[in-house]
N, C-alpha and C positions, 0 to 999 in steps of 0.2 A: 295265774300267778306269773309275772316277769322274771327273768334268771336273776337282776338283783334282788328282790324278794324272797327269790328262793336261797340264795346268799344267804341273806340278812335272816331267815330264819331255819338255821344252822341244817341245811342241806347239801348230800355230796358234791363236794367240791368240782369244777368240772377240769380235767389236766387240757394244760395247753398243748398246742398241736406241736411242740417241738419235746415234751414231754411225753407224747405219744411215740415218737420218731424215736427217742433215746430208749423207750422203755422193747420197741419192736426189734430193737439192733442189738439192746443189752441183751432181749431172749435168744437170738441168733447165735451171741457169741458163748452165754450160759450152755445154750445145747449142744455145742461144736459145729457148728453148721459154718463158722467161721471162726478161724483157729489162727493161735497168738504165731505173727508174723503176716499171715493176710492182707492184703491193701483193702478198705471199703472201696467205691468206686468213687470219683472226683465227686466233687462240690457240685458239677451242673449236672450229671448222672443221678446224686441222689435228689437232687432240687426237681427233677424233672421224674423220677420216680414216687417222689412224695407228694409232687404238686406245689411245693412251698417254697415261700422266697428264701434270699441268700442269708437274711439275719435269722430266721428261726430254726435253716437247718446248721448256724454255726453254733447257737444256744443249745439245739439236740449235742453236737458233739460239744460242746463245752461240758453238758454234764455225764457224757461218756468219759471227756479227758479226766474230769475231775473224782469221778471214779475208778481211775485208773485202769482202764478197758481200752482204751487208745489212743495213741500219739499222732497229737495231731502236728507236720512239720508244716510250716510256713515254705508256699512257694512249692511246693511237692505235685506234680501232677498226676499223682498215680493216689494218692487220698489219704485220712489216716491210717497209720498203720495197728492192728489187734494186737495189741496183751491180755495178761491174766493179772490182775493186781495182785501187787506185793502186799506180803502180812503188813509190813509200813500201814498203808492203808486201813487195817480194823483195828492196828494197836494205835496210831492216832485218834481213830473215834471212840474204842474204848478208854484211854488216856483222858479225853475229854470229856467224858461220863463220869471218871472215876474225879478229877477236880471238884466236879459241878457238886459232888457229894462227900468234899473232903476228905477225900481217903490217902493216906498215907503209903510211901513203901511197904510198913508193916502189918497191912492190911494186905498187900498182893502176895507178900512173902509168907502170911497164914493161905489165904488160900491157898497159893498152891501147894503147901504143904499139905492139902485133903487131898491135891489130885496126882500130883505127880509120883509120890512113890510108889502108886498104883500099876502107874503107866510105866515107871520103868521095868515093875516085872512084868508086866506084858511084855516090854521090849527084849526082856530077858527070856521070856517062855520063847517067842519068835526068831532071834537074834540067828542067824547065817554065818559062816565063817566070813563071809566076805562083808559084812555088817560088823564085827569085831574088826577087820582089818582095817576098815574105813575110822572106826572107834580110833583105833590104833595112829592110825595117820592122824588125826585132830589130834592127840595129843601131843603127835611131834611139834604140829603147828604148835601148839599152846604153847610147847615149852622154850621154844625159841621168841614169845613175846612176853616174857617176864618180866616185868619193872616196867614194861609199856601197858598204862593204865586202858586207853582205847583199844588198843592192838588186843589186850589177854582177856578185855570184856568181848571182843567180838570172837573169839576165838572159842570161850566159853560158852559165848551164844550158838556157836556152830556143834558146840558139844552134847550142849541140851537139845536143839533143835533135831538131830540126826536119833536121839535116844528114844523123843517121841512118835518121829516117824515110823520109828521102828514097832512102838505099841500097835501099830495097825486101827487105830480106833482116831477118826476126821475129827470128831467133835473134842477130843482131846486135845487133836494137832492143833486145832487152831485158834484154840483159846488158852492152852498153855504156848503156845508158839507168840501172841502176841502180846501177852503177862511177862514174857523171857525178855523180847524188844521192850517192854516199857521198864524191865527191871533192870537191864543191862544198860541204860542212856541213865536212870536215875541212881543207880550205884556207881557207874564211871564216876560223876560228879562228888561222892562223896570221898569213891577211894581218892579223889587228888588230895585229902589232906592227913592216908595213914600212913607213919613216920616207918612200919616195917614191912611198906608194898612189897617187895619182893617175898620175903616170910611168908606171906600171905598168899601171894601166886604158887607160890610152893606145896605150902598146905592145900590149896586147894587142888592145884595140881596130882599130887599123892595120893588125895582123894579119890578122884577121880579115875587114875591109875587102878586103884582097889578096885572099882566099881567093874573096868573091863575084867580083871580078872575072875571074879564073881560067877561076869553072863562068860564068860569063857570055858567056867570051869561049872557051869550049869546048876552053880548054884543057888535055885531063886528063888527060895525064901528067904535068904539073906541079903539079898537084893532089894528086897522091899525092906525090909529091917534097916541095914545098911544106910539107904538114900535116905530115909525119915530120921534117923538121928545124926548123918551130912548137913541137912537142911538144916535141923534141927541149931547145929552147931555154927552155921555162918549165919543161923538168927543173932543167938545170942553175943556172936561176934561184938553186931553193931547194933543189941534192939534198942540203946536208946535214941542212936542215931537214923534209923529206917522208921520208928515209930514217929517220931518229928518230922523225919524229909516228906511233904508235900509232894503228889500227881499233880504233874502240873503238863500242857499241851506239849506235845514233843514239836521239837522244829525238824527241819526237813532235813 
């Protein structure tokens, strides 16, 4: 049987050699064997370690770049340079999963309503004095960007995002971390048109407030309590408006 044959009668696909090259580089950089700040070596070092020409091992890194594992600078003789892709990154592709199947804000905002006031008493069973302090100082941030609709979603974003880390549980961080990014770009959008933003940055704010005091004062059953009828209450806020607003692809 010829390989288009074997094609044509649905046989594993075979990866092209520049798909080889990206997938041997992604595992280097997955196991820390090369770590975010690293140079690869130039274009003619890998071209001449791989065996391959100039266009497939710029396709290798093309879909390194585009995975956000390395920056590649134009004109650099020292190669691309490694990172660790940003949540940006899985909240983009999940964002475009969650369109393709019509889902709404108030589809993201039930889930995490399962998961998250789980995790914040986790965050509260673990919480450090110096994890309160941190607590603490976001909320200064926050409160100096009130009435600033972008400024007090990213600031909120930094609220929730530090509460989960604190849960200690990855599979949490990083799918309530990138449900936060897609819910904080598509609620910006709607707060631009409520008449008592500030009120609302307030109430939330106070909230919030409540909450450190809670894991402060090591109180954590109320803490799950607490955050489920929080949640609860910025549903209702706007459920007819989060049940209508569309997932739609985040921009960059």
């Amino acid at each position: 049987m010829t390989m288009s044959e074997h094609k044509r009668n649905g046989g594993p696909r075979i990866p092209k050699m520049a798909e080889v090259i990206a997938a041997e580089l992604r595992g280097r950089i997955l196991a820390g064997e090369l770590r975010p700040g690293d140079y690869l070596y130039s274009e003619g070092a890998l071209m001449e370690q791989y065996q391959v020409s100039r266009p497939t091992l710029r396709e290798a890194l093309r879909l390194l770049e585009s995975q956000g594992l390395i920056t590649v600078r134009r004109g650099s003789h020292h190669g691309p340079i490694v990172n660790l892709p940003d949540i940006q990154v899985t909240a983009r592709s999940l964002a475009i999963q969650l369109q393709l199947r019509d889902a709404s804000l108030g589809d993201v905002h039930a889930f995490r309503m399962l998961v998250e006031p789980t995790a914040v008493r986790l965050a509260a069973e673990r919480a450090t004095s110096s994890d309160i302090d941190e607590l603490r100082k976001l909320l200064t941030d926050a409160e100096s960007a009130i009435g600033n609709v972008d400024a007090f979603a990213y600031q909120g974003w930094n609220f929730h995002l530090k509460l989960i880390q604190m849960s200690g549980n990855a599979v949490a961080a990083v799918v309530i971390e990138a449900l936060e990014r897609i819910s904080e770009r598509h609620s910006a959008r709607k707060m631009t048109d409520v008449s008592d933003l500030v009120l609302q940055h307030e109430r939330n704010l106070r909230a919030h407030e409540h909450l450190v005091e809670l894991i402060e004062q090591g109180r954590i059953q109320e803490v799950e309590s607490y955050w489920t009828k929080h949640m609860a209450a910025v549903g209702e806020i706007g459920a007819s408006d989060i049940d209508n607003l569309a997932i739609t692809e985040l921009a960059d």
